[in-house]
N, C-alpha and C positions, 0 to 999 in steps of 0.2 A: 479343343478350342477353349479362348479363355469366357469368362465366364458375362465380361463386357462385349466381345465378340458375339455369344448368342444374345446375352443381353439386348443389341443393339438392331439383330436381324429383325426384333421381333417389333419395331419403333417405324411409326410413319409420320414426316416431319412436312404436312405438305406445303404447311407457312413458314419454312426455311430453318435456320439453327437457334433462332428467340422464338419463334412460333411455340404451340404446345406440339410436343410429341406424342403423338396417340401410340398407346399401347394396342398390340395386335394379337395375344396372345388371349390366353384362358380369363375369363373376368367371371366376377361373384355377383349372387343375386342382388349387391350393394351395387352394382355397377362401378366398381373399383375393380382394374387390373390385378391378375394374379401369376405371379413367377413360381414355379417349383425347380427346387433346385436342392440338392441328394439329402431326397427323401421328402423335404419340407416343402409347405406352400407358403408363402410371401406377398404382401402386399405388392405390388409390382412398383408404387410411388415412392413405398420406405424400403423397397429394394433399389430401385432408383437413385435414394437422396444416400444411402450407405456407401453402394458402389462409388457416385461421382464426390461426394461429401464428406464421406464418415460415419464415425457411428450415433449413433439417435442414445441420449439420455433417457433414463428409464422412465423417467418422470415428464416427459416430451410426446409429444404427437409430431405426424409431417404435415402440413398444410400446404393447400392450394391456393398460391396468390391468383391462378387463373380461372379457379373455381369449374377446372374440368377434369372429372374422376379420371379419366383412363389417360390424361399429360402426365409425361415420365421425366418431364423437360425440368433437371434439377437446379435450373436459372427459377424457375417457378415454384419450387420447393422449399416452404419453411419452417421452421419448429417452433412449436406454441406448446402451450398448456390446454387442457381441455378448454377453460374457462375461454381465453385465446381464441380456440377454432368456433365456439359459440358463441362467442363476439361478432365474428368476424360474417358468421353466419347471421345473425340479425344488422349487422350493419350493411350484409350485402339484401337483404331482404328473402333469404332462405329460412322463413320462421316457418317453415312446414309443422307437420303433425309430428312430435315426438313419439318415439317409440320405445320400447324398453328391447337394449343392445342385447341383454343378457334375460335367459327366463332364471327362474329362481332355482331349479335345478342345474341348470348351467354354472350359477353363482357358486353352490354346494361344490360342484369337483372342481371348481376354481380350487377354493378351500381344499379340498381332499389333495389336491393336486401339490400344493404347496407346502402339506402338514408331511408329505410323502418325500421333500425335499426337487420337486422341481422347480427349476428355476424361473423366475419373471418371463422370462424370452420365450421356454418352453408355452407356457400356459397363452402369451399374448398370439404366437403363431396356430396354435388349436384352438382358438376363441377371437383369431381375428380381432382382438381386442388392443386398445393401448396400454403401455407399460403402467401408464400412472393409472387407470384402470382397475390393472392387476392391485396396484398400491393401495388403492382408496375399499376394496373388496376386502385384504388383508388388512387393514387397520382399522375398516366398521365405517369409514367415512361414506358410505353407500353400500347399501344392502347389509345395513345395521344389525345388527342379533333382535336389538330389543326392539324394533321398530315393528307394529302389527301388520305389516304388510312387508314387510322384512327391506324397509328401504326402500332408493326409488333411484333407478341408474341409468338413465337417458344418454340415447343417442342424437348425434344432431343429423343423420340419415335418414329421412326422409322416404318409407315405405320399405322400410329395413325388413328383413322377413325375423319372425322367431321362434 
């Protein structure tokens, strides 16, 4: 089967084809849908926006115009920049508790991971993480060398575990 066929079994549309599509499959303690597919796990909304879309910039997030984690509905999918989705977040009034996405050893095999020659893609699907993420890790723009608490790398997730 193709890969949109399972894709699609796994989608409940009960406000019709502009409704959100609730994801029915495996979801993360974020409460964000998750696709695994050979071998890998996948955000199920940036599997979503791939499949019907294309491919996501590494420097890109997916966002929810509908502001509901487990809509797979790629009408409701857009590409922001971090800064973007945490706009988007205080202008919708989701100024929850921030949390830290990454602990600081997580941040470390970020780094290891990279110095080892794997790729953005690799690291962002083992870390759940966004590509520009990965970017701002590798160039010190968060989670700094010299900073005494080694930086500070927020998530706009709201009871995110870490």
């Amino acid at each position: 089967m193709s890969s949109l066929h399972n894709f699609v079994e796994k989608i409940r549309s009960p406000d019709g084809e502009d409704g959100c599509w609730i994801w029915q499959g495996a979801v993360g303690s974020d409460g964000y849908g998750r696709v695994r597919r050979r071998g890998t796990t996948h955000s199920a909304h940036r599997f979503a926006y791939e499949l019907f879309k294309g491919p996501i910039p590494e420097d890109l997030c997916v966002m929810h115009r509908c502001d509901v984690p487990l809509c797979v509905n790629p009408t409701h999918l857009v590409l922001g920049t971090k800064a973007d989705n945490s706009q988007d977040m205080l202008r919708k009034g989701r100024d929850g508790v921030t949390v830290p996405k990454l602990r600081f050893d997580q941040v470390l095999e970020v780094r290891r991971m990279l110095a080892g020659g794997a790729t953005k893609a690799e690291v962002c699907e083992k870390f759940d993480i966004c590509r520009s993420t990965v970017q701002d890790i590798e160039t010190g723009s968060t989670w700094g060398k010299d900073h005494p608490l080694q930086g500070q790398l927020f998530s706009t997730i709201p009871g995110r575990d870490s």
